[in-house]
N, C-alpha and C positions, 0 to 999 in steps of 0.2 A: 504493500500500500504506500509507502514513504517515496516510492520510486513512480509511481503511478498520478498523472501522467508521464509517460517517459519522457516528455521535454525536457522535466526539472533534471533529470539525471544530464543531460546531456547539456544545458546550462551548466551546471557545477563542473562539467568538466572543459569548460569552456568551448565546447562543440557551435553551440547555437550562434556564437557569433564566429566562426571562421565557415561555418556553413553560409552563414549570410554574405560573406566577404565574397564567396565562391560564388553566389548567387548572383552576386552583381555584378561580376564578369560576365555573364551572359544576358548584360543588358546591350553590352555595348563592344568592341563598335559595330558588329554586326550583330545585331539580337537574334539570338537563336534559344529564348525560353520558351517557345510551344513549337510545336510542327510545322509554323507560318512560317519561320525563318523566313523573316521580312529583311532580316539584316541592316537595317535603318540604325544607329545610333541611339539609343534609349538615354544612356546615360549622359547623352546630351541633347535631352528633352528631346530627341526627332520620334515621329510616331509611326506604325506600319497602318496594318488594317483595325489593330484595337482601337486605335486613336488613342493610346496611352503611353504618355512622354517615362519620365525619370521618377514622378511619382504616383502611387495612386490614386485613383480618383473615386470616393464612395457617394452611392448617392443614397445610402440612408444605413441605419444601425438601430436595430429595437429589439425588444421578447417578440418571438415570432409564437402563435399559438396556431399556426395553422400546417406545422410540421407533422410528421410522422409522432405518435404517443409514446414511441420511446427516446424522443429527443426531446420536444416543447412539454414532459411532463405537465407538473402543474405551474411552474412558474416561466416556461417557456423556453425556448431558445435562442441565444442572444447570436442574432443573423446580423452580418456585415454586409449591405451589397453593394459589389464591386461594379462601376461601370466598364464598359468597352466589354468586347467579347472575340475570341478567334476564331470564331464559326461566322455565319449569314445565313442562321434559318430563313427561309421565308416565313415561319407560321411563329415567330420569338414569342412569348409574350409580355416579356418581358424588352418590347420594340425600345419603346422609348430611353433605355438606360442602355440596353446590347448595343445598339445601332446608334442611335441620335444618343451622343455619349453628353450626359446630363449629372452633374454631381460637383463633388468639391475635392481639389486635389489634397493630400493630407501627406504629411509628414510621417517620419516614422513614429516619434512622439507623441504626436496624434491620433497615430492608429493604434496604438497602445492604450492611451486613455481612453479607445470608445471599448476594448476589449474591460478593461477594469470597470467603468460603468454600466456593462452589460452584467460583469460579475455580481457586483452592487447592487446590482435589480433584481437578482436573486436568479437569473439564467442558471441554467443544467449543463451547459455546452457554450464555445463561441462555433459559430456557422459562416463560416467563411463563403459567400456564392459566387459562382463563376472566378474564382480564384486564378484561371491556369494562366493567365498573362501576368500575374502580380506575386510568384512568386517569390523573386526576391524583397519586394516590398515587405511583404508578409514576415518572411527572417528577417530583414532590416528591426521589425517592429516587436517580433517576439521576446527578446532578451530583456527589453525597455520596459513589455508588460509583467516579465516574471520577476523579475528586481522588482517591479509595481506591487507583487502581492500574485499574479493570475497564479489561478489552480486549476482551470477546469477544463474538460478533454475540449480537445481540437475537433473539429467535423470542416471535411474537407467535400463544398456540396460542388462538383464538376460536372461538366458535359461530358468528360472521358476522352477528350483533346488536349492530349496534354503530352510535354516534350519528354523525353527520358531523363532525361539530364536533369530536370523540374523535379520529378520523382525522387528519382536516387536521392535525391538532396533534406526530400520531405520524412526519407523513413526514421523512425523512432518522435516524428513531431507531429506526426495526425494520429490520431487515435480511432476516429472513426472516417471512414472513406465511404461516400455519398453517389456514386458516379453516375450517372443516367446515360444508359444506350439506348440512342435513338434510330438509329439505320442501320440495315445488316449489309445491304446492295448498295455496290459503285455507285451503280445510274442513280438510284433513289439518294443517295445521298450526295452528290453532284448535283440534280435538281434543287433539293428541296434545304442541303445544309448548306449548298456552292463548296463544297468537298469532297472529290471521291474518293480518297484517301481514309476519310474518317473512320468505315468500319474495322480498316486494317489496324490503324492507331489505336480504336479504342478497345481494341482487343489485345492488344499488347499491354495497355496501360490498364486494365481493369484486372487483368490475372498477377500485372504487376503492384498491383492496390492489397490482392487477395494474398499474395505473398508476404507481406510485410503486416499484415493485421490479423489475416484467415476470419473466419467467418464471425458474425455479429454476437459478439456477449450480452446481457444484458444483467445489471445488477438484483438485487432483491427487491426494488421499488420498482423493477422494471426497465430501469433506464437504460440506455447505451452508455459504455462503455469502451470497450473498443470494438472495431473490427470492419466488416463491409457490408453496408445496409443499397442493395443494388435497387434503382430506380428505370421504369421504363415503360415509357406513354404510347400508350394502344392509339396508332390511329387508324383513321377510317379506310377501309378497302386494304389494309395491309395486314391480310394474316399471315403472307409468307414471310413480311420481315417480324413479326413476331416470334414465330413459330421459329425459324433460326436463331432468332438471340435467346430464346427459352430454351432451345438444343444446345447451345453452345454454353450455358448458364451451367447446364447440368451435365455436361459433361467434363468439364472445365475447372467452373466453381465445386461444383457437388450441391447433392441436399438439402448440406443445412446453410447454403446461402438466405438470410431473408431479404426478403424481394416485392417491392411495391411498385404492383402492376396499375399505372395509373388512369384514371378515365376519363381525366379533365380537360381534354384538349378540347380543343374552340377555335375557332378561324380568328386568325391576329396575322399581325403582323403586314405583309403584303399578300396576304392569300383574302380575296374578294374586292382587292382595290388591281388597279392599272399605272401602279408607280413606277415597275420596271417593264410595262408594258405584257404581263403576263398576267391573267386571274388567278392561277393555281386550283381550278375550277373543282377539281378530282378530289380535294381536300378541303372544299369550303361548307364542308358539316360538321358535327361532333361524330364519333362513333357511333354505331348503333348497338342498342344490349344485347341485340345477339353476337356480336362480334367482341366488344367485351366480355361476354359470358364465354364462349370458347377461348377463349386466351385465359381463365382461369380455369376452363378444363384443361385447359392444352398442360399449364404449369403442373397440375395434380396426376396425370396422364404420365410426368416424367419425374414425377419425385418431389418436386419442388413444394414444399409444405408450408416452408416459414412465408406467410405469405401477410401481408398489413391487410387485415381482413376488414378492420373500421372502415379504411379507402374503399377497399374490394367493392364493402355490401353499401354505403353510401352511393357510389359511383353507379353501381346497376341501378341504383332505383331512380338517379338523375337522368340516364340518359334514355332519348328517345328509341321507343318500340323500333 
């Protein structure tokens, strides 16, 4: 317990800040902290496709209550979100802060104290969102918050685009890894994330997640702990990429992956509008319950038990016949 979370071990041995030093080598001069390798100059404020210079930019910090029930407990979880993003979903929903980068740039100082105030509020976790472009930022700020007082586990919430070199750096300082697989197929993720690349990445990076944590603990109140609480949004007319990343889940992760299969998607983003000259027409519905209901047989069909069943049986009864 005195060791747990393992950042503090690795603060005391002075890790946390030569991890950081390391990390901000790969701001500059050619950035290569996620798979974009934009190679633009970060460390001299130049931006790629994040649109994010030498510091981070957050556009808000609260108790999030509308988390998974083993993270937002009862006094929530203290979510950081990060603007800029290294994806281009078309369906974001997160448009306005991914894309139209909207926030305030913060020091490493700064992002320390909103970790501590999060502490303060009585959060269960800090939640780091959309992280994978701000990793050095994140070490820059960690050491600043543990000298501060923080104690509480790390949750690393990602799209699962993220660089190697980003990782290697994270292990022993996330505790819980959050990833969300969204696309299984080239083509579908070339349309729809502007990435074909991505399902190769984040399958490299999700088994790389599960290595360093293995599967979801939960303590005796229930909470998270450590480990990999894997995320992945059913959408409409794609039960083949479902149905692969649930194969791939279980044979890969195993069993006791827990896994929140999520129902909530909804047309955002540029999917119903003509901004890039495209409706995305094939996507501009929610799912339907029968197609969410088969992708929680599909997951039962292959083992897959640990499953956030509050999301599950909420999610059926929202979505249209």
């Amino acid at each position: 317990m005195a060791n747990w979370p393992a950042y503090l071990e690795l603060h005391r041995a002075g890790e946390l800040d030569r991890r950081a030093e390391e990390a901000a080598a790969l701001l500059g001069p050619r950035c290569v902290v996620c798979p974009r390798l934009c190679r633009v100059d970060r460390r001299a404020d130049q931006r790629g496709l994040c649109r994010v210079g030498r510091r981070a930019i957050v556009a808000s910090h609260f108790p999030h209550h509308g988390e998974e029930d083993c993270l937002r407990g009862r006094h929530g979880s203290g979510t950081i979100f990060f603007t800029g993003c290294n994806l281009r979903c078309v369906f974001c929903q997160n448009f306005d802060i991914s894309w139209d980068v909207r926030g305030v740039p913060v020091t490493p100082e700064r992002l320390a104290e909103m970790m501590l105030e999060l502490q303060a509020a009585g959060c269960h976790n800090i939640n780091f969102v959309t992280p994978e472009h701000v990793v050095p930022e994140i070490l820059e700020a960690l050491p600043i918050a543990v000298d501060g007082g923080l104690r509480l586990p790390i949750v690393y919430n990602t799209s699962s685009f993220e660089g190697p070199e980003s990782l290697r750096l994270m292990d022993r300082v996330v505790d819980i890894y959050m990833p969300d697989f969204k696309l299984w197929s080239r083509e579908r993720a070339r349309r729809y994330l502007r990435r074909a690349d991505y399902p190769e990445v984040a399958r490299h990076a999700i088994v790389e997640m599960h290595r360093q944590v293995g599967d979801l603990v939960l303590d005796g109140a229930g909470l998270a702990r450590r480990g990999v609480l894997l995320r992945h949004l059913v959408m409409p007319g794609m039960e083949d990429e479902t149905a692969a990343i649930l194969q791939f889940v279980a044979k890969e992760l195993g069993a006791g992956t827990y896994l929140n299969l999520m129902p909530q998607y909804r047309p955002a983003g540029l999917v119903g509008v003509r901004r890039d000259g495209d409706r995305y027409e094939e996507i501009d519905r929610p799912p339907h319950r029968e197609e969410f209901a088969r992708a929680l047989e599909l997951a039962g069909e292959l083992g897959l038990r640990r499953l956030d069943r509050r999301g599950a049986e909420s999610g059926l009864l929202g979505l249209p016949a």
